[in-house]
N, C-alpha and C positions, 0 to 999 in steps of 0.2 A: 202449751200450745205456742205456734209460732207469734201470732198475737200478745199475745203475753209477754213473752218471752221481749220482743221489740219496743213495748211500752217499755220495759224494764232499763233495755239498754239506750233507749232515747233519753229516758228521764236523767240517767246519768250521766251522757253525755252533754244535753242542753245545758246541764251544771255547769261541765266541765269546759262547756263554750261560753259562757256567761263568764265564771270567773279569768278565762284567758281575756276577755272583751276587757273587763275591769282593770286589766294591768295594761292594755294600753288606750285608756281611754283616757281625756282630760276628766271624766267624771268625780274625781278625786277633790277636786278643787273646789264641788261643790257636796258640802257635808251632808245636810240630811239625803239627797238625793245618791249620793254613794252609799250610804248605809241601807237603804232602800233595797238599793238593788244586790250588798251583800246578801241582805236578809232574801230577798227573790231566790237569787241562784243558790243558797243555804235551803231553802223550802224546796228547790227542784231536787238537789242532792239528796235529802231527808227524802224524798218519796221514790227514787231509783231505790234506796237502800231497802226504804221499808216495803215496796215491790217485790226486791228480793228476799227477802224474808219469810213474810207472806207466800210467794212461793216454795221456799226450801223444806217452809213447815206443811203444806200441803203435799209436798211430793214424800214426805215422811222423814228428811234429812235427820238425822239424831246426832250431826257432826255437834262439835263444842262450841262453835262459830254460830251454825242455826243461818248464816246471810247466803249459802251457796247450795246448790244441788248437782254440783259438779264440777270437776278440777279445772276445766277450762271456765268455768263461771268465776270460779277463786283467780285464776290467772288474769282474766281481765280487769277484776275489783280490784288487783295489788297491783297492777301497772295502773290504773284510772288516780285511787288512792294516791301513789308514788306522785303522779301526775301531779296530783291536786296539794301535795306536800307542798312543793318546790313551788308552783303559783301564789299561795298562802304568803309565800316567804318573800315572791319579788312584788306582792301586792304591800308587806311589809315596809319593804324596804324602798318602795315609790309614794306611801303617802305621804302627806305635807303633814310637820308638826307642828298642830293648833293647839295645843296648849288648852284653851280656855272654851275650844267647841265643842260641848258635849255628845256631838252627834257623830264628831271623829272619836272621838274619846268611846263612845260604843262601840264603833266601829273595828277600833285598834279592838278592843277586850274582844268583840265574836269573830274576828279573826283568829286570834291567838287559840281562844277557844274551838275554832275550828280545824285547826292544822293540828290539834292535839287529840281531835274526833278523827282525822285523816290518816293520822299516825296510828291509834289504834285499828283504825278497819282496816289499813295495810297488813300490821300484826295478823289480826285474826285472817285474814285472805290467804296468807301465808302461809299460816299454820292450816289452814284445809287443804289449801292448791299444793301443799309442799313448793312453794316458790321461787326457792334456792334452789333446782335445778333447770339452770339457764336457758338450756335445751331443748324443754316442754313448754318453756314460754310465749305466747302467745302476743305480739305488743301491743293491738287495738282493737276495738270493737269492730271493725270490719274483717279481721281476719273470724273473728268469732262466729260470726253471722254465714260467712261464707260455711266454714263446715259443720255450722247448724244448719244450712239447708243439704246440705250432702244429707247429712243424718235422718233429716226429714224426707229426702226424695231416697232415701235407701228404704226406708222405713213402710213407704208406702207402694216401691217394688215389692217387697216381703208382703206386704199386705195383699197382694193381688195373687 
């Protein structure tokens, strides 16, 4: 449903608005509260994903992935994914080295560990969407939306 469908793509976006916020925020500067809020937008990303899941396996997907129910859903997760790579990396390469604050010291490791979670759902998006051709791509969640309601407003011409 379209509802669904919307939770799904918000959830992932609010992620992917959060971790942009974090690369230019002075929040950096302040340890437990940046880790904080990695951990937040990490928990919004975790629930976009497992949305779509939870979806994919309802609609009966039996791809090898299991996160998509359709190649434009794969197309947008490996551009979002792609996205959230290169974030990781200038969130990397902007925090302060504290040495001796444990709380950056988290920080830096669920990072690291996240861009290697990123890195693999790009993979698997990939390999459902076939994402390597340029042409079918799709680059953000508003182009998505747009020709899910085409689909929906076709759908329910046919229906009548």
């Amino acid at each position: 449903s379209t509802d669904a469908t919307q939770i799904r793509f918000k959830a992932i976006a609010t992620a992917e608005s959060a971790f942009i916020a974090l690369t230019e925020s002075d929040i950096m500067h302040e340890p437990p509260h940046f880790l904080a809020s990695v951990g937040i937008a990490n928990h919004c990303e975790q629930t976009g994903v497992a949305l779509f899941m939870i979806n994919a396996q309802n609609q009966g997907n039996s791809s090898s992935t299991g996160i998509c129910e359709s190649v434009k859903e794969a197309v947008v997760l490996h551009d979002h994914f792609d996205r959230l790579i290169h974030v990781t990396a200038q969130l990397k390469i902007r925090m302060p080295r504290v040495v001796g604050n444990i709380n950056m010291q988290r920080a830096v490791k669920l990072i690291t560990q996240l861009k290697s979670y990123f890195m693999a759902g790009k993979g698997r998006a990939a390999i459902w969407g076939k994402c390597e051709d340029r042409k079918k791509r799709q680059s953000n969640v508003s182009d998505f939306f747009g020709s899910a309601k085409k689909d929906v407003d076709n759908q329910e011409d046919e229906d009548d």
